[in-house]
N, C-alpha and C positions, 0 to 999 in steps of 0.2 A: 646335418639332415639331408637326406637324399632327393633331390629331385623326381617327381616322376617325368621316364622319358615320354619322347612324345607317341610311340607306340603304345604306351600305357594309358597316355590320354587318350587316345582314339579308341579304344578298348573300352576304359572307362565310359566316355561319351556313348557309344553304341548301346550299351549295357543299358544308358537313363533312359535313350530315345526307346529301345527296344521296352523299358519298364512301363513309358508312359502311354507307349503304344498299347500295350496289354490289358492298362488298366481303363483306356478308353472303350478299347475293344470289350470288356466287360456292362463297362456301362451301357454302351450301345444293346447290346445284348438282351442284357435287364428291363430295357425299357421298351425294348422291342418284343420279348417276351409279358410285360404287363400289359403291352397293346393286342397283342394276341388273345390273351385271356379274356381280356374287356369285349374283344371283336365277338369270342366264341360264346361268351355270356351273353349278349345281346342278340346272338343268333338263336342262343336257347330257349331266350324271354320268345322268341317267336314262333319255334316248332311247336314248343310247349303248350300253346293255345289255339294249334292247328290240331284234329282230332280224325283218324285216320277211319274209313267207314268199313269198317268188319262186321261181319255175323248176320249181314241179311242174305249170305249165299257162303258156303262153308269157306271156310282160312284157308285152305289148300282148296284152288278151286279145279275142281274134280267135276267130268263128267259121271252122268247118273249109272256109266257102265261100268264104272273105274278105273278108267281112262285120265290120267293126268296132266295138266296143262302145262304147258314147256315152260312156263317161270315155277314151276313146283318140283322143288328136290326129290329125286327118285332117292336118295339114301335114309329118307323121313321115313320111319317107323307107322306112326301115327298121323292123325288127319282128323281136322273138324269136323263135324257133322251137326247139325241141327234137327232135334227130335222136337216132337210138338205134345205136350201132356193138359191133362186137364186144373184148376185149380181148385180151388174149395168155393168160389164163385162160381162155376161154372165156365170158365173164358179159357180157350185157347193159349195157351203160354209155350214157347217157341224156348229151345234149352241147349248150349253149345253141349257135347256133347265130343270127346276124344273114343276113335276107335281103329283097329288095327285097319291100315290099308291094304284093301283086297279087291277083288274082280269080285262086281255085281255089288260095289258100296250102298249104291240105293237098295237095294232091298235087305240087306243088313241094317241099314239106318232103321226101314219098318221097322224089323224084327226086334228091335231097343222098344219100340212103343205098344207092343203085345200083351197082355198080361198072363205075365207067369209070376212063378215065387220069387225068383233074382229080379225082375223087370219089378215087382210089383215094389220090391223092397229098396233097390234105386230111385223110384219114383214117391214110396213113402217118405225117406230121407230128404227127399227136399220141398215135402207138404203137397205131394201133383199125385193124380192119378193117371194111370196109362188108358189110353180111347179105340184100343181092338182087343177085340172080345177074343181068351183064350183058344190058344190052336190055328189062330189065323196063320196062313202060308199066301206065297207075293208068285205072280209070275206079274214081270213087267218086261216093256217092248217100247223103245223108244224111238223117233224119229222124226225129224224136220221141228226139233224144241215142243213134240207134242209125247206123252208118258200116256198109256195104256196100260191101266195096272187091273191085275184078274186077280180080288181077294177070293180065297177059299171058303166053302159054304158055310164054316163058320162064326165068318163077317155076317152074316143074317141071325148071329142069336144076339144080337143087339137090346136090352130091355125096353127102350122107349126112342122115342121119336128123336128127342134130346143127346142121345149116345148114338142115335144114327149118323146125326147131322155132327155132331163132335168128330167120330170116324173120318164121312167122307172127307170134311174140310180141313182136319187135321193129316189124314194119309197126302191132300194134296197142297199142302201148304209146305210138307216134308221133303216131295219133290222138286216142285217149284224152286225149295232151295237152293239146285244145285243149276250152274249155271246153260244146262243142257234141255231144261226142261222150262217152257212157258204154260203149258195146260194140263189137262190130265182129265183123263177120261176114264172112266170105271166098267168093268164085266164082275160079276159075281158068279162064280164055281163056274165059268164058263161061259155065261152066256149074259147077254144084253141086258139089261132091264129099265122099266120105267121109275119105277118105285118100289121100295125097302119095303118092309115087315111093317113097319108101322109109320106108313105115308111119305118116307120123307123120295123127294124127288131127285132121280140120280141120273135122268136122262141128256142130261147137257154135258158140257166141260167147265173144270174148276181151273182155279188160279187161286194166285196171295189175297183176289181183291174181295176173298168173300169169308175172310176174319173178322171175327166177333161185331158181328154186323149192328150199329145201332142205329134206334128205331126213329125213325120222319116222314115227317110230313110233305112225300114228295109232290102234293097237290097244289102247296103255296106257290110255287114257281113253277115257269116253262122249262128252265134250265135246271138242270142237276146232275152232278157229277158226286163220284166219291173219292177219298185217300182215308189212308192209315196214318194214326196219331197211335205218340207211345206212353204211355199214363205207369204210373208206378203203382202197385197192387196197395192191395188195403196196407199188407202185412209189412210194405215198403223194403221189401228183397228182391224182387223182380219186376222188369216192366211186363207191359202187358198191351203189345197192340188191337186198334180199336178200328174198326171201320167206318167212317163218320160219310156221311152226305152235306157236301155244301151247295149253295146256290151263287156260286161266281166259280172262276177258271181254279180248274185244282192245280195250281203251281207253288210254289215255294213260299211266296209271301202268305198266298191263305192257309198252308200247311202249319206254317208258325204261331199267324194269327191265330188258329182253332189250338192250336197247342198248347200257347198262355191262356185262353178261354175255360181250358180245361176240360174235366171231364164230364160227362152227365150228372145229373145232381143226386140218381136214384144209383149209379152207377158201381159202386162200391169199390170204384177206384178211388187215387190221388192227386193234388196237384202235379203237375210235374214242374212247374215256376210260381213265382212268385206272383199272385193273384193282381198285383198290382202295378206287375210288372209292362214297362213298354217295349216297344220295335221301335230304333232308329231308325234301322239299312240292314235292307236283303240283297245280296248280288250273287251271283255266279261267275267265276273267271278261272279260262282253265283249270277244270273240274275244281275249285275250291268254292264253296258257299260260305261265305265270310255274315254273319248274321251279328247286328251291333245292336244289343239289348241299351237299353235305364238299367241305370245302378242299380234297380230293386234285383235285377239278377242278382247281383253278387248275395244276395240275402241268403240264396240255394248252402253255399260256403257251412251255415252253422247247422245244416240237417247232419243227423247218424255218423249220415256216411259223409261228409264233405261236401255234399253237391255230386256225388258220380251219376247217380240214377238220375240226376237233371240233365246232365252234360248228354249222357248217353239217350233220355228222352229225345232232345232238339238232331242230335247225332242221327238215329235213326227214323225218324220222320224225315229228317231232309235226305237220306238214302235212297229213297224210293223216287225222286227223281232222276230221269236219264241223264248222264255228267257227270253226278256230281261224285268224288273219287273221295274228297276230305270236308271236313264242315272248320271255319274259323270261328270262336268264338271271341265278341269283342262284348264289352261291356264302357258305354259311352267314349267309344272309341279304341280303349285300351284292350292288351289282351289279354283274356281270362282264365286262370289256371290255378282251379280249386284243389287237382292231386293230381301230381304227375302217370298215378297208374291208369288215365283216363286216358292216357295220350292214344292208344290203341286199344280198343273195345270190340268188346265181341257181346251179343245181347245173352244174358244169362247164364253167364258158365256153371257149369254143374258143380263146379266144385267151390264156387264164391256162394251157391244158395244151398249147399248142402252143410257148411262152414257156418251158415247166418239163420240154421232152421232149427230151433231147439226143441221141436217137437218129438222126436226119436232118440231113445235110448238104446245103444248099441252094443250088444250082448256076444260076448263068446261064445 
């Protein structure tokens, strides 16, 4: 029998140390990689419940000239817009809205809320009526975040008092949208006016804050301020902001509180929470509004939809104040995540409420 020499042993030896070297270097690996995964899963658990605040000013945000902001890709085709149509209630209903990017986007956005045969029959499709009277044409003039818009005289063939006041507040809630515009001011066929065809008064400047205004008793107190609260419609496919007057500071916490409170009771809206639901903790930190319900949220979970039109209720109510960039939602601490498609929300995309309106039959 042969001996092995001892260059064979050394050989050999190298070969084990070099085998056992590789198979450690594997395990390290492995385990190194299941800590990775675990890291990134628990990093998930946390975006996931962080809810990013879109759609109270377009996704691409765009000056009202069509002008684009230096974080917005010039190679983008397309660009959000928010149109504002009527419901079968009568309330202002605000609608994302995809349209080619062009110079003069603001008045291309009007011309979506017009009523013609194509406008009328997009707006049929998702149960909404358009709120300017056929043939309306826009010149608008912007500057120092204030919109000067001169409808055409035939914004005055309005039927009632009701589709006046629909018009104005909806042509400047449309505006306001974009982030160039804070008021808006009105001319008709040219020239100045106090008041419409049928009384309604048009002689100030409009903003957001004068949506679907409901009715108080601003005589019980010295103090009163209003915000917008988002209520899901009877039909529970779209929100529906609501203009509410309270009698303490319109900040965050009473935004929520009036939000679980709900709607008015003649209202013809919906809960947007759980009626029984409480507030932990309201904060602000580094634009993030971390809002930590009672478990009765989580109840939102077995509606239709999973809870989105709830997530996205709180999501846009706490939008409207200055900061805040994202909303957390916590639920007795922990965080809340009914469906990942919530994670970024835009209020009413045309094509989730045209998708969920089985009202129209769609004919070749």
């Amino acid at each position: 029998m042969k001996m092995p020499s001892v260059t064979e042993k050394v050989i050999d030896r190298l070969k084990r140390i070099k085998r056992v070297n590789v198979e450690r270097l594997l395990i390290v690996s492995a385990a190194g990689l299941v800590v990775m995964l675990a890291l990134r899963a628990e990093d998930n658990q946390t975006v996931d419940s962080v809810y990013r605040v879109e759609g109270s000013k377009p996704a691409v945000q765009t000056s009202a000239d069509g002008t684009q902001a230096a974080s917005a890709s010039a190679q983008t085709p397309m660009q959000s817009v928010i149109c504002w149509y009527e419901d079968g209630d009568g309330y202002l209903v605000p609608v994302t809205q995809q349209v080619a990017q062009q110079d003069g986007i603001a008045k291309a956005t009007l011309s979506l809320m017009v009523k013609s045969s194509q406008n009328d029959l997009t707006a049929a499709r998702m149960g909404l009526k358009n709120i300017l009277p056929e043939g309306t044409s826009f010149d608008i003039d912007i500057s120092g975040g204030k919109a000067r818009v001169d409808l055409s005289k035939e914004a005055l063939n309005c039927m009632s008092a009701e589709e006046e006041l629909l018009m104005v507040h909806g042509t400047a809630a449309a505006l306001c949208c974009f982030d160039t515009v804070e008021q808006v001011s009105f001319l008709f066929d040219g020239q100045k006016r106090s008041q419409l065809t049928h009384g309604t008064d048009v002689s100030g400047v409009f903003s957001m804050d004068n949506i679907n205004v409901e009715s108080a008793d601003v005589t019980s107190s010295v103090y009163a301020d209003q915000m917008q609260l988002y209520f899901p419609s009877a039909s529970g496919r779209m929100l529906v902001p609501v203009t509410r007057t309270v009698f303490s500071p319109a900040d965050l916490s009473t935004a929520i509180l009036e939000l679980v409170k709900g709607p008015k009771k003649d209202s013809g809206l919906e809960q947007a929470v759980q009626e029984k639901c409480g507030i932990r903790s309201v904060t602000v930190k580094n634009g993030v509004a971390t809002i930590d319900f009672t478990r009765e949220f989580a109840g939102i979970a077995e509606n239709d939809d999973g809870g989105q039109l709830a997530v996205r209720a709180v999501v846009f109510t706490a939008s409207q104040f200055p900061g805040v960039e994202k909303v957390n939602i916590l639920v007795e601490g922990e965080p809340f995540r009914p469906a990942p498609e919530t994670a970024t929300t835009f209020v009413n995309q045309a094509s989730e409420v045209m998708s969920s309106y089985p009202g129209v039959v769609e004919m070749d």
